[in-house]
C-alpha positions, -999 to +999 in steps of 0.1 A: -119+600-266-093+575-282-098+555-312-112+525-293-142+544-276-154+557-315-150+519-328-168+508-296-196+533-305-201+528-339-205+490-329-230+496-307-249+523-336-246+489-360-261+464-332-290+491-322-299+497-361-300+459-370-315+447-342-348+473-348-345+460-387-345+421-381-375+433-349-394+448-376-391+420-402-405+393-374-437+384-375-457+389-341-460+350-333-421+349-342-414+375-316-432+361-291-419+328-294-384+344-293-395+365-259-407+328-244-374+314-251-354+341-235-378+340-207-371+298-202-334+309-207-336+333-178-355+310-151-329+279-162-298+302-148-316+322-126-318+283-114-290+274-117-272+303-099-299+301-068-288+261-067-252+272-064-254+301-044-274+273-018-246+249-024-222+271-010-240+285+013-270+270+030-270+291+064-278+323+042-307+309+023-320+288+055-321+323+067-334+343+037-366+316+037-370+320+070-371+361+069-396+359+042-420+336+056-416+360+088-429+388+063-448+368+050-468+361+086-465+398+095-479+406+059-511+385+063-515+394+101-520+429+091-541+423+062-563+405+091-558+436+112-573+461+089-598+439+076-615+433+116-612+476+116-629+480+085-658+455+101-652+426+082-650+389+096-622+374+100-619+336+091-624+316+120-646+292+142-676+302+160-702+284+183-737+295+198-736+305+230-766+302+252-780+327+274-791+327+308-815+346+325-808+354+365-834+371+384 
């Protein structure tokens, strides 16, 4: 281990022990306002990476749509399936039908 791996350590020690001070010092509300903001942060450039990523290219995300809403289908077809096995109805129309007597 060289000198650069114990300094990079020792940062690390110093980031992990003030990071559990100033968490303990916070107030709950204060935290949980902090945990909403990096939450917003994450959905803006998860955002903004998704919008690129379809900019450059748009056949892979036509194609990643279209393979989840093919899951999707296939996902609630089966939750139909099981639920006709276990004797449940399944949503639908139904009409009367009369009967006829022959004889």
């Amino acid at each position: 281990m060289n000198k650069f791996d114990a300094y990079t350590d020792r940062v690390v020690d110093f980031a992990d022990k003030v990071g559990g001070a100033v968490k303990d010092h916070i107030p709950d509300h204060a935290m949980r306002w902090i945990e909403t903001g990096a939450a917003i942060g994450a959905v803006k450039t998860g955002s903004r990476v998704a919008r690129t990523f379809v900019k450059r290219n748009p056949a892979i995300a036509v194609a990643a749509v279209a393979g989840a809403g093919l899951l999707w289908y296939a996902a609630r077809r089966r939750a139909k399936r099981i639920q006709a096995e276990e004797g449940e109805t399944i949503d639908g129309e139904s009409r009367r039908v009369a009967s006829i007597r022959h004889g």
